[in-house]
N, C-alpha and C positions, 0 to 999 in steps of 0.2 A: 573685455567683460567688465560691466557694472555693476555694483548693485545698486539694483532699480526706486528703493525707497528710498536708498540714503544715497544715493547719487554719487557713488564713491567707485574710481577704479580699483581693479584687484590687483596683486602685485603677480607675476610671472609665474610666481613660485604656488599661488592660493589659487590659480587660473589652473596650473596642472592638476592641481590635487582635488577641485573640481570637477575639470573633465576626467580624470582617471575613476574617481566615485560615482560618476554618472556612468561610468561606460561598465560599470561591472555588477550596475546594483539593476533592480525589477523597476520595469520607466513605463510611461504611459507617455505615447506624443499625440498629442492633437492639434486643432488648431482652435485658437481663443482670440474673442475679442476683448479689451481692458483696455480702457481709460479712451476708448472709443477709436483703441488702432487696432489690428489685426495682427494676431503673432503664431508663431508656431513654439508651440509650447512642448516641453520638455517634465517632465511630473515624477518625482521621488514617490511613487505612489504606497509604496510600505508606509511610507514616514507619515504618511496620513492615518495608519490605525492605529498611531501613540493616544496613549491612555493619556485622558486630561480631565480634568472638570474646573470650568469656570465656573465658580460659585461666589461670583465678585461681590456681592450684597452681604458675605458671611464673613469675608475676609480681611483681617487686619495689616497684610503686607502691605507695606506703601512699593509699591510698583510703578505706579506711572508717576515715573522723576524724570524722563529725558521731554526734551522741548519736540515736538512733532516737528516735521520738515515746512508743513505749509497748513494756516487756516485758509480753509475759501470763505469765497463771500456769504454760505450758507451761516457757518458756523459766528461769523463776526456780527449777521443780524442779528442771531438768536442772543448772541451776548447783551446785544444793544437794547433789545426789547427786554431783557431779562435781567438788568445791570444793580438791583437790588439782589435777588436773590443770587446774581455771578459774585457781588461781593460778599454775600453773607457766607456762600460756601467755600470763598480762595484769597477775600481780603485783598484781593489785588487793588482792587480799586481806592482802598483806603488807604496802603502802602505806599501806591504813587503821589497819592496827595499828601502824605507825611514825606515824603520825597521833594516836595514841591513844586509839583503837576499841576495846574487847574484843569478845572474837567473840560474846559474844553481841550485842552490841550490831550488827556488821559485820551475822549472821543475820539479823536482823529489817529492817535497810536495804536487804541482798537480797530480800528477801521482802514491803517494804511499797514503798520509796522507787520514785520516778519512773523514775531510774536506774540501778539498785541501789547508790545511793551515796548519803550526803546530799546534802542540797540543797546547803549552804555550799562541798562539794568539788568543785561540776559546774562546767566553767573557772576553776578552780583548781589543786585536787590533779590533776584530771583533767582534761585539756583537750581530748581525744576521748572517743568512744562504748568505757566500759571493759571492752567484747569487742573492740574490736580488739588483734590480738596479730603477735607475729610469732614465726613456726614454723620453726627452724632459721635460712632466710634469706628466710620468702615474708610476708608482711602478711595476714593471714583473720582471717576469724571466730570466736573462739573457739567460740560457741556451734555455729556448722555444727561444724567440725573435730570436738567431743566428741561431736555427732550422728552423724557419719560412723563413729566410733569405736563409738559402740553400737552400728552396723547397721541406723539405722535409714530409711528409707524417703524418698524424696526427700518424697512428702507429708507424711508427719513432720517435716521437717526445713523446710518451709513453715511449717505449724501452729506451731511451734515458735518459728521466730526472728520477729525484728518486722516485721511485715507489710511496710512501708516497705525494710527491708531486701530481701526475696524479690524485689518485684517492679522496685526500681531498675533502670534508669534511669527508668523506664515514670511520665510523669508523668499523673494524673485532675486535672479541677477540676468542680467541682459547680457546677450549676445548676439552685436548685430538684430537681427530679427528675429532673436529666439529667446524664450521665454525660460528658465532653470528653475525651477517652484521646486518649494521644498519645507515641510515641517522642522524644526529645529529639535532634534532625539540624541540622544548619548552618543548614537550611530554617527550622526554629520555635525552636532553641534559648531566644532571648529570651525566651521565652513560657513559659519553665518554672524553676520553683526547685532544681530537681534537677543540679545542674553533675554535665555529661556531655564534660566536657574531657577525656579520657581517651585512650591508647591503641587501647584495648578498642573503645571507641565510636567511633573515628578509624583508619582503616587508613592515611593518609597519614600520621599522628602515626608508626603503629609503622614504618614505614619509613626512619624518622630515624637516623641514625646514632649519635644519644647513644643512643635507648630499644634499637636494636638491640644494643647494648656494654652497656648493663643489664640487660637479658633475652634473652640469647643462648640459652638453651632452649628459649623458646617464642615465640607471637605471630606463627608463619610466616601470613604474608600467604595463602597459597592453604587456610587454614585458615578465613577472614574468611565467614561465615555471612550471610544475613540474618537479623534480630534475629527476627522469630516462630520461624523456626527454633531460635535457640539455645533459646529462651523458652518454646517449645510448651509443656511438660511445665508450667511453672512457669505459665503464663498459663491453663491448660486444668484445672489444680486450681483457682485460682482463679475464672476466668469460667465453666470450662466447656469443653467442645470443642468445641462448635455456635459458641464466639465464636473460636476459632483456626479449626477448618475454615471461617469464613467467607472473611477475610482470606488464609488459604491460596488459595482458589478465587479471591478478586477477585485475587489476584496470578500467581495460576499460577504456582505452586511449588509443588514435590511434596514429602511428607514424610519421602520414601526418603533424602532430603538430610539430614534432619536429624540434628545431631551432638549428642554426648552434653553432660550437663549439665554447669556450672562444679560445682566441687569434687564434681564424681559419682566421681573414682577419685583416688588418691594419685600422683602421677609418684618 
């Protein structure tokens, strides 16, 4: 067993406690195609009605600090075409050159490196993922925000950023040819890499009297969604709709419910 984002085997001991948790919890199997192969997928399908609300435009947590596993080529254009405002919102580009980058030099590191940065400045110069930015007073993603800015399509704005990113918290692990999808809940937490300590992912957390005095905008509790709901759109590009209408119907929940996407509109 893998986990499939982070590309990491499991130890012996996290593989049993796996399959023992799948073999005893409510599963949905189907079969999915992702990332353009075919699998027979395996589905924690409870853990899909955890109460969440992505309200990322309201929110002050800085969250996205790990480095994503891989930009494509979508995402490394959009930087290049948009290399003022990528610097104005993450500084990257002025860091390297106090660093003593020339830009051609920065161009090509966009364009070739792991993380568009060299290797020697990843936890160092930079010690998060160098699209996290902060917008005025809110923590995002550079790369959505300049998507949003061009107009362009929530499916674009998928294709675009790094897969890892899109479908957070939503953790897979690979087995052979089978698929272990699963929401990261109190219930399985342990069982995944993806820390889902958050607000967002905690409706008791945002009830707190600090995070409420930190985000007094947003995160209204009667807001708090089930997670296929927030996710529909994002999960139904990727899987497909035959793999959310499933999960809809084993839960009975209707779709009329469903609230619009994290960063779909500007507050």
């Amino acid at each position: 067993m893998r986990y499939f984002m982070h590309d990491r085997d499991l130890s012996p001991k996290l593989e049993k406690r796996i399959r023992d948790y799948f073999a005893k919890i409510e599963k949905i199997k189907m079969e999915v195609t992702f990332l353009n192969n075919d699998y027979s997928a395996i589905i924690d399908v409870r853990s899909f009605e955890w109460l969440s609300n992505f309200d990322c435009f309201n929110c002050l947590t800085n969250c996205c600090v790990q480095f994503p596993y891989e930009f494509n080529s979508k995402a490394r254009e959009i930087i290049l075409d948009n290399l003022k405002e990528y610097n104005n919102l993450t500084q990257a580009i002025s860091i390297m050159k106090e660093e003593g980058m020339t830009e051609k030099e920065i161009l090509t590191s966009i364009k070739n490196d792991q993380f568009l940065i060299p290797e020697n400045m990843v936890e160092t110069v930079f010690d998060r993922c160098t699209c996290s930015c902060v917008h005025i007073d809110r923590s995002l993603c550079a790369i959505h925000k300049i998507c949003i800015d061009n107009h362009m399509s929530l499916g674009e704005i998928i294709d675009t950023k790094s897969l890892w990113c899109s479908i957070y918290p939503l953790e897979i692990i690979l087995d052979e040819n089978t698929l272990y999808i699963f929401v990261p809940t109190k219930g399985n937490n342990y069982l995944s890499l993806n820390d889902s300590d958050f607000p967002c992912m905690d409706i008791e957390k945002s009830k707190s009297p600090y995070f409420r005095r930190e985000n007094p905008i947003g995160f209204k509790t009667d807001e708090y969604r089930p997670f296929i709901l927030n996710y529909y759109e994002v999960l139904s590009h990727i899987f497909g709709k035959d793999f959310c209408n499933s999960i809809l119907s084993y839960l009975n929940i209707s779709l009329e419910d469903k609230k619009e996407e994290q960063y779909s509109k500007k507050h």
